[in-house]
C-alpha positions in Angstrom: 90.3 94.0 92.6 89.8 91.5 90.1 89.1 88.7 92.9 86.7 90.9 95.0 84.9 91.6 91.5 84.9 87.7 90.9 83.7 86.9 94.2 80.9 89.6 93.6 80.0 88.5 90.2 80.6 92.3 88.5 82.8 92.4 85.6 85.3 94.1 85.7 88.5 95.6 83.4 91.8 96.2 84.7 94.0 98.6 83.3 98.3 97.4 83.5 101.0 99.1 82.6 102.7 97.0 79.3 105.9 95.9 81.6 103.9 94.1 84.4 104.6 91.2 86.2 103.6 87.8 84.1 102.4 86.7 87.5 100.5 89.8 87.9 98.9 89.1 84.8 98.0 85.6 85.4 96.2 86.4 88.5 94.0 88.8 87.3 93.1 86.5 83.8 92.7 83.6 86.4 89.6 85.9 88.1 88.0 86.6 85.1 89.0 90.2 84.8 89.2 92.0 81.2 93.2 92.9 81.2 93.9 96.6 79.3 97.7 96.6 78.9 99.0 100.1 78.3 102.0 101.7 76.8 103.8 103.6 79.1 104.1 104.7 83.4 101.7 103.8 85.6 100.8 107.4 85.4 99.5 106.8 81.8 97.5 103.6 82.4 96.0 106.1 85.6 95.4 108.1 83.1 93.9 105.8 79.9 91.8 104.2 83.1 90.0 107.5 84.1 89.2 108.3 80.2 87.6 105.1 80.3 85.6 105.5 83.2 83.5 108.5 82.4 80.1 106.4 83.0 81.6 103.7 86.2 83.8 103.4 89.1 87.2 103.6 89.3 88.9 102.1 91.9 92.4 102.9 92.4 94.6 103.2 95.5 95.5 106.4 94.6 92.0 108.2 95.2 91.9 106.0 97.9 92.2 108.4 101.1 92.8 105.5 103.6 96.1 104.2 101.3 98.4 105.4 102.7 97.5 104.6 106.1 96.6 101.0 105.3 100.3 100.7 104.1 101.7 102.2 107.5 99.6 100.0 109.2 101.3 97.0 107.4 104.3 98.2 107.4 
């Protein structure tokens, strides 16, 4: 997300659970992206990303409908 944002010239924050990846990490800094690290599950950052969304979009693969099917499809 944070390189299609780049490539589109929005800002953009992205929410991380506190234990992920340093390489993770990098990538999204080296876009240009506003890293939020959270305490806690990946539930909790969904969760700490949707309060903070109450006025933009919030794009996550888990509202995504086609998700699941994109990862069969790779699989």
């Amino acid at each position: 997300m944070a390189a299609y944002c780049a490539k589109a010239k929005i800002p953009c924050d992205i929410y991380v659970p506190e234990g992920t990846s340093p390489g993770k990490l990098v990538q999204i800094q080296a876009y240009g992206a506003t890293l939020k690290r959270v305490e806690g599950s990946r539930e909790k950052t969904a969760e700490v990303a949707m309060e903070a969304v109450s006025n933009a979009f919030y794009a996550s693969h888990c509202w995504n409908p086609f998700f699941l099917h994109g990862t069969k499809t790779f699989a």
